[in-house]
C-alpha positions in Angstrom: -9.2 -40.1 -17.5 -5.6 -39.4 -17.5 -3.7 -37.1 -14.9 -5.3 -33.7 -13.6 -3.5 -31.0 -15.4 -2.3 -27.1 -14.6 -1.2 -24.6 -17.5 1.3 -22.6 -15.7 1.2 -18.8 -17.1 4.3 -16.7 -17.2 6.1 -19.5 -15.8 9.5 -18.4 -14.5 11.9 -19.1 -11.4 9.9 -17.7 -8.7 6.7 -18.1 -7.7 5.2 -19.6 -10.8 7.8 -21.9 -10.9 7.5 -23.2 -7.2 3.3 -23.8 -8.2 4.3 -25.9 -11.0 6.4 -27.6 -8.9 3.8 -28.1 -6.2 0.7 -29.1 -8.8 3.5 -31.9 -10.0 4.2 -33.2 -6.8 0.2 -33.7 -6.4 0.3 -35.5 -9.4 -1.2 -32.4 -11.8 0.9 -32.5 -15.5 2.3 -29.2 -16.4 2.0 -26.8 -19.2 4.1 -24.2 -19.0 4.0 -20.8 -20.7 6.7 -18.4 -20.6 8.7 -15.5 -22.5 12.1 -16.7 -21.9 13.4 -20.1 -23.1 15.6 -20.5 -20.8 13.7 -20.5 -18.1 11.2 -23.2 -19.0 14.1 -25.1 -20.2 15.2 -25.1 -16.7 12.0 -25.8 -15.2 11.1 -28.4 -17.4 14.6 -30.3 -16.0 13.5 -29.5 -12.5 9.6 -31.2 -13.5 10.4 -34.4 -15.6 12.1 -36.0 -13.0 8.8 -35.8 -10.9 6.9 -38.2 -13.2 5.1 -36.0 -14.8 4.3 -34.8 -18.6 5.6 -31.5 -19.5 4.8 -29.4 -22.2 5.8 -25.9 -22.6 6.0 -22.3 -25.1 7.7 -19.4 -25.2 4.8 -16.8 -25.4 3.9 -12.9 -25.4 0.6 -13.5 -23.6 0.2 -9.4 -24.8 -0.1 -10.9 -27.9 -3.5 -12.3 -27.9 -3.3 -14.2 -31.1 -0.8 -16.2 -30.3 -1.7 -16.7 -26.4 -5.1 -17.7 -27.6 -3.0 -20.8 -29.9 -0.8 -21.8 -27.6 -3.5 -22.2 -25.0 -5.8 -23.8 -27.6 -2.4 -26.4 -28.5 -2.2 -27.3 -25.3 -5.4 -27.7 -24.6 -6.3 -30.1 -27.7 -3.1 -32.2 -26.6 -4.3 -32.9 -23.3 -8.2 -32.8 -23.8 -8.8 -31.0 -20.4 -7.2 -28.0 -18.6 -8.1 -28.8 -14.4 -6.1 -25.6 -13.2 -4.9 -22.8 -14.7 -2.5 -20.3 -12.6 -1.9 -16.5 -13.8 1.3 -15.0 -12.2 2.4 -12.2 -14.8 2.9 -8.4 -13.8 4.8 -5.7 -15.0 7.2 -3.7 -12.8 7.6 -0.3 -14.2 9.7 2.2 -11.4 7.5 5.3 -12.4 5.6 7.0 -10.3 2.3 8.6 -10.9 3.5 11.6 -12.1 5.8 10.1 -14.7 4.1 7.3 -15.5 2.1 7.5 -19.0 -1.2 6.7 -20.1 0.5 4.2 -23.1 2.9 2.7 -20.2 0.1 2.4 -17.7 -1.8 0.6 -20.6 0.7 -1.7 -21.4 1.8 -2.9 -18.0 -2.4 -3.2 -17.5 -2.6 -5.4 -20.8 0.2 -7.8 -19.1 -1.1 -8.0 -15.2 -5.1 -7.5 -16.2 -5.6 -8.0 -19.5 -3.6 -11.4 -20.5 -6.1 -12.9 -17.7 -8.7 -12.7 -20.0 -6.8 -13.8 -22.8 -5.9 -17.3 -21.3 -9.4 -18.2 -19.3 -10.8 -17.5 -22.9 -8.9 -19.4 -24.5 -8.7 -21.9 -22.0 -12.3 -22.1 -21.2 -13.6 -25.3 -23.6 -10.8 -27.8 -21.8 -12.3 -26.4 -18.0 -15.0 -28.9 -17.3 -16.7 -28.5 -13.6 -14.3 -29.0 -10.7 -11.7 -26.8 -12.6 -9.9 -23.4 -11.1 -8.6 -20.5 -12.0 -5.7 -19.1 -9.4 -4.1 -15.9 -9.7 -0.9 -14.5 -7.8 -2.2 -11.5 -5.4 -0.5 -9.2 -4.0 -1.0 -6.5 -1.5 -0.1 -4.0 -3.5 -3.7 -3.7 -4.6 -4.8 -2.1 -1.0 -1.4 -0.8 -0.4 0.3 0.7 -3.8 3.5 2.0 -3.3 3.8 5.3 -5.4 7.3 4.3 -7.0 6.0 1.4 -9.1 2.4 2.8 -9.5 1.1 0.4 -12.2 1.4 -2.6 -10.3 -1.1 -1.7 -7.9 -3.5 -0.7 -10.3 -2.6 -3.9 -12.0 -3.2 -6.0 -9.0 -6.4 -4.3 -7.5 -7.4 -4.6 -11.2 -7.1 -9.0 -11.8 -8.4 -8.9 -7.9 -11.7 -7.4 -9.0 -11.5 -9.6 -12.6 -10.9 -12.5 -10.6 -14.3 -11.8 -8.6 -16.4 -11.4 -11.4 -14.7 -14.7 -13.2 -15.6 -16.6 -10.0 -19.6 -15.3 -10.3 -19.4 -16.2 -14.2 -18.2 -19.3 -14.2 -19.4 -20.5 -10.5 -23.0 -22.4 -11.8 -20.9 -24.6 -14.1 -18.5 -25.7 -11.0 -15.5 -23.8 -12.3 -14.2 -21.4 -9.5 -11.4 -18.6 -9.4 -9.7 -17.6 -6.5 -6.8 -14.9 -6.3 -4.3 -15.3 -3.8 -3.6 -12.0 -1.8 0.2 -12.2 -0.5 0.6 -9.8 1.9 4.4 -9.4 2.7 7.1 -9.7 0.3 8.7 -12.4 -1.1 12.2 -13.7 -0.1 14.7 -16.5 -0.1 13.9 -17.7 3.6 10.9 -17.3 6.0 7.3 -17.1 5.6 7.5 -15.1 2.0 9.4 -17.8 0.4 8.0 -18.3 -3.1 7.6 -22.1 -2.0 5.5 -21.2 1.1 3.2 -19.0 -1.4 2.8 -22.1 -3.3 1.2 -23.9 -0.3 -0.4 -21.6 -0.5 -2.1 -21.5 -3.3 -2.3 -24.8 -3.6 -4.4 -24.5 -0.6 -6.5 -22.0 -1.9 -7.0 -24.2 -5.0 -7.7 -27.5 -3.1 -10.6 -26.4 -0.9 -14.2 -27.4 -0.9 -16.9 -25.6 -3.1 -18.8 -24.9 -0.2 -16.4 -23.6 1.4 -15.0 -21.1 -1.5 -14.3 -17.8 -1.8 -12.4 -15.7 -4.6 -10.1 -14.1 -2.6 -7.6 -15.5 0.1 -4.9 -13.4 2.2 -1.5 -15.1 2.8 0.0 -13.2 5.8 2.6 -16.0 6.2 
């Protein structure tokens, strides 16, 4: 059957980065996709000495096309997709009453949007037992006006994340987002490894006991 395998999306050095690294010390293989080159290059140096098979792409997951292929590459290479993770947001400093409809829209594409994009795409390797995780944050309860997409961003892949669990729950594939309520930081309770075990957590429990939504308070 072969090792249990996560695709990573919007891989980077933070908290994306510290799930990979979690899922490979669990045994999962990695796929990695990320805009930056760079980056992944670095991860993939910090994962291959864990024992694990790493593949990664440099991807605009905006660009649905080309998500949708690299998903589909992966997928075909490894025959089976066991977790996928979706961490991307956009960060735009505008407030409400300078933000635009086009910016809102865009930033919503990346943080909402690419979700949909990816489980598609993703969806004929995801065989029952398989999960969807999301990074949460509490800026969907509590938006802070200076940065007012990512709230709607992150109350919006909450609610998608729901109705993905109730879709996909009567063929054993279940989604969960994770809700981190603090911010994250080098050291304490917010670090991006701790929201990792987090997740991983989330991920690991029994159907029975499921639900698709889980606060991290620290």
């Amino acid at each position: 059957m072969g090792r249990p395998v996560i695709l990573v999306v919007g891989a980077g050095p933070g908290v994306s980065g510290s799930v990979a690294r979690r899922f490979a010390d669990e045994g999962h293989d990695v796929a990695l996709l990320g805009r930056e080159q760079p980056v992944l290059d670095d991860l993939v140096a910090d994962l291959e000495p864990r024992g694990v098979a790493v593949g990664h792409a440099v991807t605009d997951v905006t660009d649905v096309a080309a998500a949708h292929e690299a998903v589909r590459r992966f997928g075909g290479h490894t025959g089976r997709i066991d977790v996928l993770h979706f961490n991307p947001s956009a960060y735009r400093e505008k407030d409400p009453l300078e933000l635009t409809v086009p910016e809102l829209l865009e930033d919503v594409a990346l943080g909402v949007g690419a979700l949909l994009t990816v489980v598609q795409a993703a969806r004929p390797y995801m065989s029952r037992g398989a999960r969807i995780s999301v990074t949460g944050s509490m800026a969907a309860d509590e938006p802070w006006e200076g940065a007012a997409s990512l709230g709607v961003q992150k109350a919006g892949v909450r609610n998608l994340v729901h109705s993905l669990d109730q879709a996909l729950a009567p063929e054993g594939i279940r989604a969960v987002s994770v809700t981190v309520r603090g911010t994250l930081a080098r050291e304490g309770a917010f670090t991006p490894d701790r929201v990792a075990d987090a997740i991983w957590d989330a991920v690991a429990r029994d159907e029975d006991a499921w639900t698709s939504e889980v606060p991290y308070a620290g």
